[in-house]
C-alpha positions as CSV (number, residue, x, y, z in Angstrom):
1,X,0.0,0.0,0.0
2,X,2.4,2.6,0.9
3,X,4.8,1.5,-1.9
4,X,1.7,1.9,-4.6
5,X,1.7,5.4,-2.9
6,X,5.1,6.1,-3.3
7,X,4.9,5.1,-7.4
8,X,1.8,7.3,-7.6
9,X,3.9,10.1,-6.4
10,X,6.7,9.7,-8.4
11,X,4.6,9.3,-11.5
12,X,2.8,12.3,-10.7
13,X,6.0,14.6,-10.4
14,X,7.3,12.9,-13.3
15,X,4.4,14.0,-15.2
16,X,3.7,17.3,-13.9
17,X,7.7,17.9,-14.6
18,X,7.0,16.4,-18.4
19,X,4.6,18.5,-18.7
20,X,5.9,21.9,-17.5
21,X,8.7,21.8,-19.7
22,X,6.6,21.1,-22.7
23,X,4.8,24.0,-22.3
24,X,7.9,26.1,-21.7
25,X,9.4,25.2,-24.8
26,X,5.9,25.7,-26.5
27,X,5.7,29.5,-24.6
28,X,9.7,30.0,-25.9
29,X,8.9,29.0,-29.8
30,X,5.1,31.9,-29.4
31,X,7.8,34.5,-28.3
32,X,10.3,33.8,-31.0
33,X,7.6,33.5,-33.5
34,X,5.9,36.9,-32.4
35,X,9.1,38.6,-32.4
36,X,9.8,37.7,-36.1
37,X,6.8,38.9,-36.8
38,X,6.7,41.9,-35.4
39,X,10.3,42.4,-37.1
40,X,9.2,41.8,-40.5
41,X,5.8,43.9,-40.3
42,X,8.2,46.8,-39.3
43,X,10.5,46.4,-42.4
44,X,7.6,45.7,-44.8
45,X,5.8,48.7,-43.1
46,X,5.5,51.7,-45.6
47,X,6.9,54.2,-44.3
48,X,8.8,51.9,-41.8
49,X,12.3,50.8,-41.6
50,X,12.1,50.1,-45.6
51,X,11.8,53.6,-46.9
52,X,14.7,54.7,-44.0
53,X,16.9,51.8,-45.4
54,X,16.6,52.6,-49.0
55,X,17.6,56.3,-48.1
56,X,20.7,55.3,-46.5
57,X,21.3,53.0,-49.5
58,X,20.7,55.5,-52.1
59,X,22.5,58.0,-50.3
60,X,25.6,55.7,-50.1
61,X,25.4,54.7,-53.9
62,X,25.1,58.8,-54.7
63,X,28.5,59.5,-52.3
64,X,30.3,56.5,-54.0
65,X,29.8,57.8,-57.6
66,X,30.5,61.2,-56.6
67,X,34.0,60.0,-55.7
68,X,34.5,57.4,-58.5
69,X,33.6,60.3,-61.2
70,X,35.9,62.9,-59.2
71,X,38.7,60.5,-59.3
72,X,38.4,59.5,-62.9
73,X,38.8,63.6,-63.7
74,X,42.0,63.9,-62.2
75,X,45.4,63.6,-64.1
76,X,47.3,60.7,-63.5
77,X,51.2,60.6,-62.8
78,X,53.1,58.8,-64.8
């Protein structure tokens, strides 16, 4: 009798421990999934992170053939 207690017990814990971590890794994949989510609606967003992006880019590619036309101008040494 007390032994059938004991098993009971130990099943029980064993379950209920089975169990919580199941549902931790379930909670820890919704908050990765949610935070992907909320990182791509921001990028896709108009007037979001895209548009600030593309300005940076543009801006970069503008400077860089500003000072690849500048440099094919000047004389050359021989």
């Amino acid at each position: 009798m007390m032994l059938q207690k004991i098993q009971n017990c130990i099943k029980e814990r064993c379950l209920m421990r089975s169990l919580g971590e199941k549902g931790q890794g379930i909670v820890e994949y919704a908050l990765i999934l949610a935070f992907v989510v909320v990182i791509a609606m921001a990028l896709t967003n108009a007037g979001g992170l895209q548009d600030k992006i593309k300005a940076v880019f543009t801006s970069v590619g503008n400077e860089v053939d500003k000072a690849g036309s500048n440099t094919s101008n000047s004389p050359t040494n021989p």
